[in-house]
FIDRENLUM-304773 format. One record per residue (C-alpha): residue in one letter; x, y, z. Coordinates in steps of 0.05 Angstrom, whole numbers. Example, Ala and Ser with C-alpha at 12.3 -4.5 7.8 and 13.67 -1.06 7.14 Angstrom:
+------+--------+--------+--------+
! type !     c1 !     c2 !     c3 !
+------+--------+--------+--------+
!    A !    246 !    -90 !    156 !
!    S !    273 !    -21 !    143 !
+------+--------+--------+--------+
END
This chain:
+------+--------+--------+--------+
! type !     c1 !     c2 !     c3 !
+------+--------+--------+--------+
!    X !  -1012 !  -2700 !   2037 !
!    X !  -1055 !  -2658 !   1998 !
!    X !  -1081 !  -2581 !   1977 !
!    X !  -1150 !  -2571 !   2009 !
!    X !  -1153 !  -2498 !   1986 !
!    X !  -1129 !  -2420 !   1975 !
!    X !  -1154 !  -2360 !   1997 !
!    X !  -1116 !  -2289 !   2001 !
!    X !  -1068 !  -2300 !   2046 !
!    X !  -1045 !  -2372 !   2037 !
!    X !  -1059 !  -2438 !   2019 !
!    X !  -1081 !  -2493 !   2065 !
!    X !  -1057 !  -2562 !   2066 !
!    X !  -1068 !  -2628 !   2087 !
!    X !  -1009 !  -2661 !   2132 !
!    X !   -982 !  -2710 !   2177 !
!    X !   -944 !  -2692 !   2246 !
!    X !   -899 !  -2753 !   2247 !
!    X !   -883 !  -2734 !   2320 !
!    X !   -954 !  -2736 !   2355 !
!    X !   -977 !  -2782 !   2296 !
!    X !  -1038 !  -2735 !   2277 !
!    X !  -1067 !  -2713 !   2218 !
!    X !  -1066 !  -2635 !   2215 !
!    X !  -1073 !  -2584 !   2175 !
!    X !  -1026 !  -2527 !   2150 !
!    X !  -1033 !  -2459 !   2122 !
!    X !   -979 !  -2427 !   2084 !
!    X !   -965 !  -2356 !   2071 !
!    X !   -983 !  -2359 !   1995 !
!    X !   -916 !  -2314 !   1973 !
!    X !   -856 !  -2287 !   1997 !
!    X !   -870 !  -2225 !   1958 !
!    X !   -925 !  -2205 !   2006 !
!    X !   -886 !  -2149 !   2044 !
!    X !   -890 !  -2136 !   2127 !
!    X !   -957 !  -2125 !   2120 !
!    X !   -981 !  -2192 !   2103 !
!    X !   -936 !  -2232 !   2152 !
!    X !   -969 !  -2184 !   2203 !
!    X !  -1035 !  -2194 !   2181 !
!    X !  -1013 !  -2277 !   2180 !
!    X !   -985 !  -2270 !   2255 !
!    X !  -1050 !  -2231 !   2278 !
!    X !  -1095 !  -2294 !   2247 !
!    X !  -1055 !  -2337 !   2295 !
!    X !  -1056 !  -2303 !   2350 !
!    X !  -1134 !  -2286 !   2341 !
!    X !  -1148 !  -2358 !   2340 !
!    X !  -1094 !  -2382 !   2383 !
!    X !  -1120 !  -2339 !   2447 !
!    X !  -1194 !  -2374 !   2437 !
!    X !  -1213 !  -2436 !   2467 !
!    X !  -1279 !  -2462 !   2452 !
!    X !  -1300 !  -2514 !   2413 !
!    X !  -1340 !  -2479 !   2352 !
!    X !  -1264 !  -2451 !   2334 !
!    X !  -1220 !  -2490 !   2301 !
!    X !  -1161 !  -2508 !   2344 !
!    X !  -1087 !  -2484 !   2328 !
!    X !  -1026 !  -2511 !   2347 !
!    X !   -972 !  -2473 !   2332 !
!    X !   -942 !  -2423 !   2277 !
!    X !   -870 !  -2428 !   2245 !
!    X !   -831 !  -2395 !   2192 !
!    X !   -791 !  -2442 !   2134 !
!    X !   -746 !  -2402 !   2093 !
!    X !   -774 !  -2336 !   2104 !
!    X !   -846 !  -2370 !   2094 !
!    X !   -893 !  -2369 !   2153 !
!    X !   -938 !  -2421 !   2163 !
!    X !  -1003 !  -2442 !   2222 !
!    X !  -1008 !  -2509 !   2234 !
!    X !  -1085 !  -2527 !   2255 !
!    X !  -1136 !  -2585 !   2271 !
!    X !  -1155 !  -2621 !   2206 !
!    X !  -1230 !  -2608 !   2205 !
!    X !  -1280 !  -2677 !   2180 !
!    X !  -1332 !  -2647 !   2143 !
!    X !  -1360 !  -2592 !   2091 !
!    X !  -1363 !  -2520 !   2088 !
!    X !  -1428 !  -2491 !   2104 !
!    X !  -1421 !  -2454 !   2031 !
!    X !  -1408 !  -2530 !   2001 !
!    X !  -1468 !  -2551 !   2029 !
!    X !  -1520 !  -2485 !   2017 !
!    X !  -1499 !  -2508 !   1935 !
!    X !  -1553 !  -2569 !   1956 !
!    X !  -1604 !  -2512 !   1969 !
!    X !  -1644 !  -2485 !   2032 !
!    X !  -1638 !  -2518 !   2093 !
!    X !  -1691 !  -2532 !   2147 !
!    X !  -1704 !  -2496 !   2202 !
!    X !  -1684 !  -2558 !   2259 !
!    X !  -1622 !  -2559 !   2212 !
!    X !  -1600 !  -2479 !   2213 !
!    X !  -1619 !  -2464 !   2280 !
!    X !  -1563 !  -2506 !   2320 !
!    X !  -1513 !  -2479 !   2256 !
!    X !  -1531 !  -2404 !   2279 !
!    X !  -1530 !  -2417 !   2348 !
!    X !  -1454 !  -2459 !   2340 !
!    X !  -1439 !  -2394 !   2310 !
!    X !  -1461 !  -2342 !   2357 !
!    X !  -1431 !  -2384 !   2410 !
!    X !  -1368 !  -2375 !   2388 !
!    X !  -1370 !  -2301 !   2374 !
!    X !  -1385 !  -2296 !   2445 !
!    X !  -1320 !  -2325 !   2448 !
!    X !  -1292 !  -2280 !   2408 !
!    X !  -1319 !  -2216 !   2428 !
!    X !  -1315 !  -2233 !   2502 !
!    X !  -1244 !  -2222 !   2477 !
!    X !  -1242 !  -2166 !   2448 !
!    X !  -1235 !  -2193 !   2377 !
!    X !  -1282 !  -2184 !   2319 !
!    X !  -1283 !  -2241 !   2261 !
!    X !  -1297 !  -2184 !   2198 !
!    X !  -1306 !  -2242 !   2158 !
!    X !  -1357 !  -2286 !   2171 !
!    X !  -1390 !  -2319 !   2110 !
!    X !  -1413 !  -2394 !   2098 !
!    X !  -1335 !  -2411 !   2074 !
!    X !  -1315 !  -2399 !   2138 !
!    X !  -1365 !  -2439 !   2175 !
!    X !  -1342 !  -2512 !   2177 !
!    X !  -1394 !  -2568 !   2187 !
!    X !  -1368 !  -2630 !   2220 !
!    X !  -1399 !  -2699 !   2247 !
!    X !  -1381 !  -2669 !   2317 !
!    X !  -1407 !  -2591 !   2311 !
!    X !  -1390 !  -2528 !   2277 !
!    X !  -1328 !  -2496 !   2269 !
!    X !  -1313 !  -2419 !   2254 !
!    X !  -1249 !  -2419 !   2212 !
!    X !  -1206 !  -2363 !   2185 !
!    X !  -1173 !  -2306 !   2222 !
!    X !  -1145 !  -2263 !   2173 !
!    X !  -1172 !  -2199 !   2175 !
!    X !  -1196 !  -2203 !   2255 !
!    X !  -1191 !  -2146 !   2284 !
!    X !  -1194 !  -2121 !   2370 !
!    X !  -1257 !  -2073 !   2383 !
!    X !  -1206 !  -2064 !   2451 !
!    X !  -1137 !  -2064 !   2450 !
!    X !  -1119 !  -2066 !   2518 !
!    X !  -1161 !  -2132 !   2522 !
!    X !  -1116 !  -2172 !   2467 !
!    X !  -1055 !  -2130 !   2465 !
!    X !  -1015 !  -2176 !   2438 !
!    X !  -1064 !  -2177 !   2369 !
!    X !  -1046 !  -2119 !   2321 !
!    X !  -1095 !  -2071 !   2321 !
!    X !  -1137 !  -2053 !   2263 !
!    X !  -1101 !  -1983 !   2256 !
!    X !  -1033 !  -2011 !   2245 !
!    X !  -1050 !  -2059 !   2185 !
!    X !  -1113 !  -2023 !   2152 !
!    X !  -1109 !  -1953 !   2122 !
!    X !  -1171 !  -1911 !   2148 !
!    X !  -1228 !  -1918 !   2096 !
!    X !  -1194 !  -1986 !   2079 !
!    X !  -1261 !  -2044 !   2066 !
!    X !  -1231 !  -2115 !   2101 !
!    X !  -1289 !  -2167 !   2086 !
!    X !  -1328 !  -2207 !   2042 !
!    X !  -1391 !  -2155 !   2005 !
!    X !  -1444 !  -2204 !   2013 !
!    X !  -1448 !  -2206 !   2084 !
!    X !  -1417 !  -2137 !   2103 !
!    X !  -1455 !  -2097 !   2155 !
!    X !  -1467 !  -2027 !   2122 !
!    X !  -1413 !  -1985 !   2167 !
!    X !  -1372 !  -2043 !   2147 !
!    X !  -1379 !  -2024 !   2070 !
!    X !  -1371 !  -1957 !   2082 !
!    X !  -1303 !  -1959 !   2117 !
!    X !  -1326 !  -1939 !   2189 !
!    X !  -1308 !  -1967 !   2253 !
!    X !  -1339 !  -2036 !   2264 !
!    X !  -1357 !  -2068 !   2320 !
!    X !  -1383 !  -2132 !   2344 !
!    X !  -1451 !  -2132 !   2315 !
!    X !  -1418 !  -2121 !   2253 !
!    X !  -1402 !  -2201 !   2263 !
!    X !  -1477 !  -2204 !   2286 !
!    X !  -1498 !  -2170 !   2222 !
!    X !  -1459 !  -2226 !   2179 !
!    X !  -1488 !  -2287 !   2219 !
!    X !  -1555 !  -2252 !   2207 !
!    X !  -1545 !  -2261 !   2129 !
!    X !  -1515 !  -2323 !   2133 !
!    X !  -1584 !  -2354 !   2166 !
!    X !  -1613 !  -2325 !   2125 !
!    X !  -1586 !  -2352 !   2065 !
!    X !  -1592 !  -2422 !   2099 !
!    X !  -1657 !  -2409 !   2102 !
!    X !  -1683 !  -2383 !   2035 !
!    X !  -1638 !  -2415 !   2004 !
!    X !  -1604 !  -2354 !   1959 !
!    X !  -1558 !  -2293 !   1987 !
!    X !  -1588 !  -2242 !   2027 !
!    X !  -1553 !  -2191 !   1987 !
+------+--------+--------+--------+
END
């Protein structure tokens, strides 16, 4: 029903699932071309995000493939991007307190998992009328295989010394290609209240 926006990997729709009668929303892989590589990295995003339930991450439903294109299919978020919204300026304190602690909630999710989000920056934070919502699994990662073994671990889909993740909010090992961990995530949420805050990028 409409293109709400691209990013590396794919492009994200608007739809309607004429079987549950729902609006949804669908990413695409953005190419064919993209090699193994990138339908790997596009079936560990689903299963990052599929083995979490909590509600500060964004719900998915299910993953398919149409002619040789993969595709998630995921809850239509209401709302704004945190990034949309910083635009307006700083925010208050009684307003980017509950924000940091949505987000921190569900990296406790996460990391009770195993799985580290790499790229957390205000894009990815969603702000709707009932809570937040960390989006985007693309370049998560597991700090402990055996926990998630059914995500792909970092080894098999970045080459050592390889930088996965947005510069601004990058913890430093994370810029210089080292092994990350989960306060690299901690780092990131860190800058991002901060830039809610003062109103301007950390870094």
């Amino acid at each position: 029903t409409g293109k709400l926006g691209e990013g590396g990997m794919g492009v994200v729709y608007s739809a309607y699932d004429e079987q549950l009668g729902r609006a949804i929303a669908v990413k695409a892989m953005s190419s064919l071309d993209g090699g193994d590589t990138v339908r790997k990295r596009f079936w560990r995003e689903a299963r990052a995000a599929a083995s979490i339930n909590h509600p500060n991450v964004c719900q998915l439903y299910e993953i398919d493939e149409d002619d040789g294109r993969l595709f998630i299919v995921m809850e239509l978020l209401e709302g704004e991007p945190l990034g949309d919204r910083l635009r307006s300026g700083a925010m208050s304190v009684a307003e980017a307190v509950p924000i940091g602690l949505a987000v921190l909630s569900a990296l406790g999710a996460l990391h009770s998992r195993g799985i580290i989000h790499r790229d957390l920056k205000p894009s990815n934070v969603f702000l709707t009328p009932h809570g937040v919502k960390v989006l985007d699994f693309g370049l998560a990662k597991t700090s402990t295989p055996e926990q998630s073994p059914s995500l792909l671990s970092s080894d098999e889909l970045t080459r050592t010394g390889m930088i996965a993740g947005t510069p601004r909010y990058m913890a430093p090992e994370q810029v210089t290609g080292e092994p990350v961990d989960a306060r690299s995530d901690l780092f990131a949420t860190g800058a991002i209240l901060f830039e809610m805050l003062a109103g301007r990028p950390a870094f």
